[in-house]
C-alpha positions in Angstrom: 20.3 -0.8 8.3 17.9 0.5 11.2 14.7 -1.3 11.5 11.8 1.2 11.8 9.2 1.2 13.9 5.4 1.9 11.7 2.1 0.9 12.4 0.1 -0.5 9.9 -2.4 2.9 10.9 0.9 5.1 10.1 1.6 3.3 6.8 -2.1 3.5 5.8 -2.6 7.1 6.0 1.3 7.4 4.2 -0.3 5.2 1.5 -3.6 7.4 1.2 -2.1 10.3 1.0 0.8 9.6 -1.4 -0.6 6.9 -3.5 -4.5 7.6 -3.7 -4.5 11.1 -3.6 -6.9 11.3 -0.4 -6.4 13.8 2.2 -5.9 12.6 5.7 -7.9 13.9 8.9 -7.4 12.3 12.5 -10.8 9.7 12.0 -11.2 10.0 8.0 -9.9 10.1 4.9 -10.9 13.1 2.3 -11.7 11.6 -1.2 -12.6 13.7 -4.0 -16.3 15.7 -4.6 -16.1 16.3 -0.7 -17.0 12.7 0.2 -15.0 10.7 3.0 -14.1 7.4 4.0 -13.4 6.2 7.4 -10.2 4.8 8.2 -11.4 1.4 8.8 -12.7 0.9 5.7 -9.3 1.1 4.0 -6.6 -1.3 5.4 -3.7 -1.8 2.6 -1.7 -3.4 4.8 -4.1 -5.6 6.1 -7.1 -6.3 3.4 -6.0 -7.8 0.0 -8.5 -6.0 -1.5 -7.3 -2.8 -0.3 -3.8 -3.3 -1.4 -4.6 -4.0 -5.0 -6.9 -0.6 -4.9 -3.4 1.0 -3.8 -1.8 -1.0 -7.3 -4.5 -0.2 -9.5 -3.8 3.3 -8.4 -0.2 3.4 -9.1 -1.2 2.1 -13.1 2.8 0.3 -12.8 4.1 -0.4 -16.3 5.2 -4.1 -14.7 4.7 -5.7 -11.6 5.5 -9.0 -10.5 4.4 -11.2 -7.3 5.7 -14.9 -5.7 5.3 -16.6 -3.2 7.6 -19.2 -1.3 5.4 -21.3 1.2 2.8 -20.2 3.6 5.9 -17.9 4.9 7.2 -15.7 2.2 5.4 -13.1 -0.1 7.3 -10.9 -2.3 6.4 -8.2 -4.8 8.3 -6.0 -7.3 6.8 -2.8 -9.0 8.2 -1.0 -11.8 7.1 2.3 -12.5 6.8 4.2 -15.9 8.8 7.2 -14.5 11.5 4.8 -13.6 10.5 4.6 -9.7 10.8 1.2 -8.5 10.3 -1.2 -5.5 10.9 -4.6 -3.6 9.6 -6.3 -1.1 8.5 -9.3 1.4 6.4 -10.1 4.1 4.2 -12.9 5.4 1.4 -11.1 4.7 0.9 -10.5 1.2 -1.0 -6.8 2.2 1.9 -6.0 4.0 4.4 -7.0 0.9 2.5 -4.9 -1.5 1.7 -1.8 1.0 5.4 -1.8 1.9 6.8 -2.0 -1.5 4.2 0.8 -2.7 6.0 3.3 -0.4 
């Protein structure tokens, strides 16, 4: 299986636009009642806090989370429409935001 090649600024702005609903411009992101957010300030891969926003968002009908040691972080998401997901990372941000897409 090939190995891509995202940054966590690429995976952000997937995230955004597919999970929160924002639009996506070049320095911003377009939230609803013409406000904006700068990319910065939202870092699901990278920020905790940011990745549960993105599961809050989703409203899963289960979703489970383990970790293994200091090393291994793993998530699993089931949606209500069937959709589902898996998977691991060191960084627990990183688990979640992956497993979102």
């Amino acid at each position: 299986m090939p190995v891509l090649n995202v940054t966590s600024e690429d995976l952000s702005a997937t995230l955004a636009a597919r999970v929160m609903k924002w639009g996506v411009a070049p320095d911003r992101f377009i939230l609803e009642g013409r406000r904006w957010l700068p990319r910065w300030r939202f870092r699901p891969v990278e920020r905790i806090e940011d990745a549960f926003r993105l599961i809050e968002a989703l409203d899963p009908e289960e979703y489970d989370m383990a970790g293994r040691g200091a090393d291994n972080f793993s998530v699993r998401i089931r949606l209500e429409n069937g959709g589902h997901g898996e998977a691991s990372d060191k960084s627990k941000a990183r688990a979640i935001g992956v497993d979102v897409t």
